[in-house]
N, C-alpha and C positions, 0 to 999 in steps of 0.2 A: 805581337807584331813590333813594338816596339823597341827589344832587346835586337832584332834582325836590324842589320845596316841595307839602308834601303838606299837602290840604283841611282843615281843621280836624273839620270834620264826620262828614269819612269817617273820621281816627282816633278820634273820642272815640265814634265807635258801635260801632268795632271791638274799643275799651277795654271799653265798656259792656255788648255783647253777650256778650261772651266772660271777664268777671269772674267771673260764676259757677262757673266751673271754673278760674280761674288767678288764683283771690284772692291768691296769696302768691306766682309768678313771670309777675306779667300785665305787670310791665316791660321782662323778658325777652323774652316772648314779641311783645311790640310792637314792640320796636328790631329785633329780627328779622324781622317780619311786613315791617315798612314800610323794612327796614334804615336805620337812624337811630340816633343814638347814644342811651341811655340817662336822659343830661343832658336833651334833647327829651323823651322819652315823659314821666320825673317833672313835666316843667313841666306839660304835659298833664293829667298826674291830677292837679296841686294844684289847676289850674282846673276841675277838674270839682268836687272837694270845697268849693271857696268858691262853685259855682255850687249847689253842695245834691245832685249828684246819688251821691257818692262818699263815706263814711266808712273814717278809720284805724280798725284794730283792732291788738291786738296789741304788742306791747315796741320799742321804738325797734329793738336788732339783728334782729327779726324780723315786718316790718309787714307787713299784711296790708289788702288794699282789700274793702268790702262795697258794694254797692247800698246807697243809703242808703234808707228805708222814709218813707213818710206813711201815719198811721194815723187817722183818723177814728172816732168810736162813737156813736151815738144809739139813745136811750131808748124807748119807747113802752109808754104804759098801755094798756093794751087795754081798761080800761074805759071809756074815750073814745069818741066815733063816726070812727072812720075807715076806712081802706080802702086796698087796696093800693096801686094809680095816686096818688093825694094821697101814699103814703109814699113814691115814688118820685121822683115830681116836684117835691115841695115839699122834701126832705130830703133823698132819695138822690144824686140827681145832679147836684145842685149840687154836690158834693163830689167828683164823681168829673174827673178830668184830662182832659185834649185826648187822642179816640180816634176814632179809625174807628167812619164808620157801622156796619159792621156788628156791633165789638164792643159798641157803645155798642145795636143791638137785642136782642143776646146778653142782655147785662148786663139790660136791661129786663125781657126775660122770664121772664128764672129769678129778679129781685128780686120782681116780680109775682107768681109758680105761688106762690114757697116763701114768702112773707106772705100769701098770699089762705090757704095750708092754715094755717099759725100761727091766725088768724081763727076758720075756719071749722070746723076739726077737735081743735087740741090742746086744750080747756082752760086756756090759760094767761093767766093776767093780765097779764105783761110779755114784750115784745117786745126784743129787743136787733139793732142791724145793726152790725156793723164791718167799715169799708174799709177794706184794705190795698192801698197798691201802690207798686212802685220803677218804676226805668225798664221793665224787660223785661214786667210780669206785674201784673196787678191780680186781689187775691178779697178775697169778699163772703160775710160770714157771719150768717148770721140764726140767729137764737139766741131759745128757748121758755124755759120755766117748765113748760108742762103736763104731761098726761101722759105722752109719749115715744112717737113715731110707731109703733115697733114694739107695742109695749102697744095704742097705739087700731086697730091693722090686726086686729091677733089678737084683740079683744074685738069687732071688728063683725063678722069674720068666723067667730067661733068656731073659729080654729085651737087646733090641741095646743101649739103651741112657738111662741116668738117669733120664732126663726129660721126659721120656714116662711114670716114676714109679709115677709124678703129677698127669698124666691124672686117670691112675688106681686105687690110694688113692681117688681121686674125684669120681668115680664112686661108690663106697665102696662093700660090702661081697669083699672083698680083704683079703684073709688071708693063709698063708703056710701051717696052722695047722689046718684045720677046726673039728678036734675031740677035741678042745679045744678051735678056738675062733671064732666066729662068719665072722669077718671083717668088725663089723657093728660100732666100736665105734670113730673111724676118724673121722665116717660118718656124725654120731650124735653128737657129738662133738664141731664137728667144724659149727652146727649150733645153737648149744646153746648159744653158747656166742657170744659178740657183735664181737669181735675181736679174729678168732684164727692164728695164725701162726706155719708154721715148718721152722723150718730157720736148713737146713745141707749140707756140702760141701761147695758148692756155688750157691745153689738152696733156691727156698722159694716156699711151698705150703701157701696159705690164702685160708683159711674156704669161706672167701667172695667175694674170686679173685680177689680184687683190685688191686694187687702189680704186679708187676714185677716178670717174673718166674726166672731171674737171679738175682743176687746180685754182686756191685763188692766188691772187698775182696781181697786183698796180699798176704792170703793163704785160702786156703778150712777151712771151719770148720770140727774138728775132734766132730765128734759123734752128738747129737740131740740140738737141743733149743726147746719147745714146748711153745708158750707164751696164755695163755688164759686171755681174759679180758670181764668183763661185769660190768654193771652200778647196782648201788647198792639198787638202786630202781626199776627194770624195772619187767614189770608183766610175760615177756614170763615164761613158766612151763617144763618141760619135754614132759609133755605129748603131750603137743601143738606139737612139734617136731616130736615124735613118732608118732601120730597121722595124720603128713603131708605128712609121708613116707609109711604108712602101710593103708592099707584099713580097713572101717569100720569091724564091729566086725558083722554085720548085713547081709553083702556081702556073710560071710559061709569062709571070704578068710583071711591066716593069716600070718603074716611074713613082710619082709623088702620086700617089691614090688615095690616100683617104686622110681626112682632118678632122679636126677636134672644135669645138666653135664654143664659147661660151656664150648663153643667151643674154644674162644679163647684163650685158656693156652695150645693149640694144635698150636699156632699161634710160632714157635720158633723163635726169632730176625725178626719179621714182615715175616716170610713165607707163601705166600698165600694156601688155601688148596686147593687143584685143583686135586691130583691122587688117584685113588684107593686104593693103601697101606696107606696114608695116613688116606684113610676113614676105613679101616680093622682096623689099632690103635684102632680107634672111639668106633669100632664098637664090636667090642671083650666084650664077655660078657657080653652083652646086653642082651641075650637069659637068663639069671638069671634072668631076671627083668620082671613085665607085665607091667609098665609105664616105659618110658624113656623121658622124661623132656629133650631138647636139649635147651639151649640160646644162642641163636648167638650175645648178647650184644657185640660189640666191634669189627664184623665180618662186614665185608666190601662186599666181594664177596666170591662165591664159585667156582668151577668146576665140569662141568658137569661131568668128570669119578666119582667125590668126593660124590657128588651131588645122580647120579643114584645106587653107592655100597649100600649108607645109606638108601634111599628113594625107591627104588626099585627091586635091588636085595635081602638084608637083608629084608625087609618087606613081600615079595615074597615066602623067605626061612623060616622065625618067623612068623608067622600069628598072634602069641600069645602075641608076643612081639608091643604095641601100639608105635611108635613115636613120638613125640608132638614138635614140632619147636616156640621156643619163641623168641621175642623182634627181627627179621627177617626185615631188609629191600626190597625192590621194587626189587630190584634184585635177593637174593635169593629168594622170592618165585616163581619170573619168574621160575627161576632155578629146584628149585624142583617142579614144575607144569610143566615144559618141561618134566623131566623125569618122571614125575607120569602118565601122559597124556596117554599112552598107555595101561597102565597097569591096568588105570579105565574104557578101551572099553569092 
C-alpha cells in the first residue's frame, strides 16, 4: 500500500475522524493505517493545522493534535418582540457550517422547541445561544436567566420535589398550556440528538439518561443551560424519531402515542422502589398514552406494592393503556409475574 499514492482526502478524514482518541500517537497510527512513512503523515497534519482544522497542544517533546473548535455567541433581550423561526433564521444559522439536510432539520427544531419554551415559560429577560463546532460534531446551547425549568414544572404542577419534574419531562405531552403547546418537543428533542442535557438549579435531565440526576455545585444554577450536540455526519432524520413515537399512518391512529420512560432517574441517591406512591409518581399520566415503554436499565430490584400499582392495578384500571417492561432482570420479572399471576386466571 505504500508504493500507491494515497488520496488526500481519504487520509485527512482518517486523521480527522480518529483524533479524538489518538490525540497524542494519531501519527503513528496513520503511517500504519495507510503504511507510509511518518515524514508524510506530519506533512499531512501541518496542512490541516494552516488550513484551520487541527491545533498543537502540548510541549514540543510531547505534542498533541486537537480539533480545532469555532465558537459563535449571540445575545437576545427578550424584552424585544421576537420569536423563535426570526432567531433561527436571521441569527442562528447563518453561523452554522456546510451540513446535511437532515442535520441542518435536527438542528432547526430543537433551536425552535428550546427558544419558543425560554419565550413562553421561563421568565427570563435574556436569552443567550452558543455555537460550537469542529470537524466531527456541532452543539447548540441555549441559555435562560429565569426561573429554572425544574422550579417552573414543579410550581405548575404542584409536585413535592424538583426531581419528580425529571421523571415528568421524560414522560413528555407535559405542558401548562396546552391551547398553545403540545408538550411534545423535550420529547423529541432530546432524542434527536446524540447528546441532549438540561443542566438547572442543581439538577440535570439527559435525553439518554446517562448522567446523574444530581450535580454538585456551590450554588444552584440560576435559570436553564440546554446543551444539544450531534455528530455531523450521522444519517438519523426527524422523521425516524416521529415515526418511533407515533403509530403508522395505516393503523387509522394518530398523534404522540407511546413513550419510552427510564425507570431509574425515579432511583433518588440509590432509593430502592418498593411503595405504591412511589409507583403512582410512575404511573401518573400514563393513561395519555397507548404504548408505555418502561426500562428498567440500571434497576436492580423492585417491590411488590411497586410492582402490583404498575403491573396490576393500573393495567386493570387502563385496558387501553399497553405496558411493555424492557432490559428487566430475573428478579423483576419474578416480580411482575408474581403480581400479574392472578390477574391472568
Amino acid at each position: 500500500m505504500g508504493k500507491n499514492k494515497i488520496d488526500k482526502k481519504t487520509m485527512d478524514q482518517f486523521i480527522l475522524e480518529n483524533i479524538g482518541k489518538h490525540n497524542i500517537d494519531i501519527v503513528k497510527l496513520t503511517s500504519l493505517h495507510f503504511d507510509i512513512s511518518r515524514q508524510t503523515v506530519y506533512r499531512h497534519i501541518k496542512n490541516l493545522i494552516n488550513e484551520g482544522y487541527l491545533t498543537t497542544t502540548g510541549e514540543k517533546r510531547i505534542t498533541s493534535y486537537i480539533l480545532s473548535k469555532k465558537t459563535h455567541g449571540l445575545f437576545f433581550d427578550l424584552g424585544t418582540n421576537i420569536d423563535e423561526e426570526l432567531i433561527w433564521r436571521n441569527s442562528v444559522k447563518p453561523l452554522i457550517p456546510d451540513l446535511p439536510a437532515n442535520i441542518i432539520d435536527i438542528l432547526h427544531y430543537g433551536v425552535a422547541e428550546m427558544v419558543n419554551n425560554v419565550i413562553d415559560h421561563s421568565g427570563a429577560t435574556e436569552l443567550r445561544i452558543i455555537i460550537e463546532y469542529d470537524y466531527n460534531k456541532i452543539q447548540i446551547l441555549v441559555i435562560d436567566n429565569g426561573i429554572g425549568i425544574f422550579t417552573k414544572v414543579q410550581n405548575d404542577f404542584n409536585l413535592a420535589d424538583k426531581r419528580h419534574a425529571i421523571l415528568e419531562i421524560a414522560k413528555g405531552k407535559l405542558t401548562s398550556d396546552p391551547s398553545k403547546h403540545s408538550g411534545e418537543g423535550i420529547f423529541f428533542t432530546s432524542r434527536m440528538f446524540d447528546v441532549f442535557i438540561i443542566l438547572s438549579d442543581d439538577l440535570i435531565f439527559s435525553g439518554h439518561y446517562n448522567n446523574d440526576l444530581l450535580f454538585d455545585g456551590d450554588t444552584p444554577l440560576k435559570g436553564t443551560i440546554v446543551t444539544m450536540r450531534i455528530g455531523r455526519r450521522v444519517n438519523r432524520t426527524m422523521k425516524e424519531i416521529f415515526d418511533r413515537f407515533t403509530p403508522d399512518i395505516d393503523s387509522g391512529k394518530f398523534g404522540f402515542t407511546k413513550t419510552t420512560i427510564p425507570v431509574k432517574i425515579m432511583q433518588y441517591e440509590g432509593e430502592s422502589l418498593v411503595s405504591r406512591s412511589q409507583a403512582k409518581r410512575l404511573i401518573t399520566r400514563f393513561d395519555q398514552f397507548q404504548e408505555v415503554v418502561l426500562d428498567f436499565e440500571g434497576v436492580k430490584i423492585i417491590g411488590q406494592p411497586f410492582a402490583d400499582e404498575v403491573f396490576r392495578v393500573f393495567r386493570n384500571e387502563h385496558i387501553q393503556t399497553h405496558i411493555y417492561p424492557i432490559n428487566t432482570n430475573e428478579d423483576i420479572d419474578k416480580m411482575i409475574s408474581h403480581v400479574t399471576r392472578d390477574s391472568k386466571k
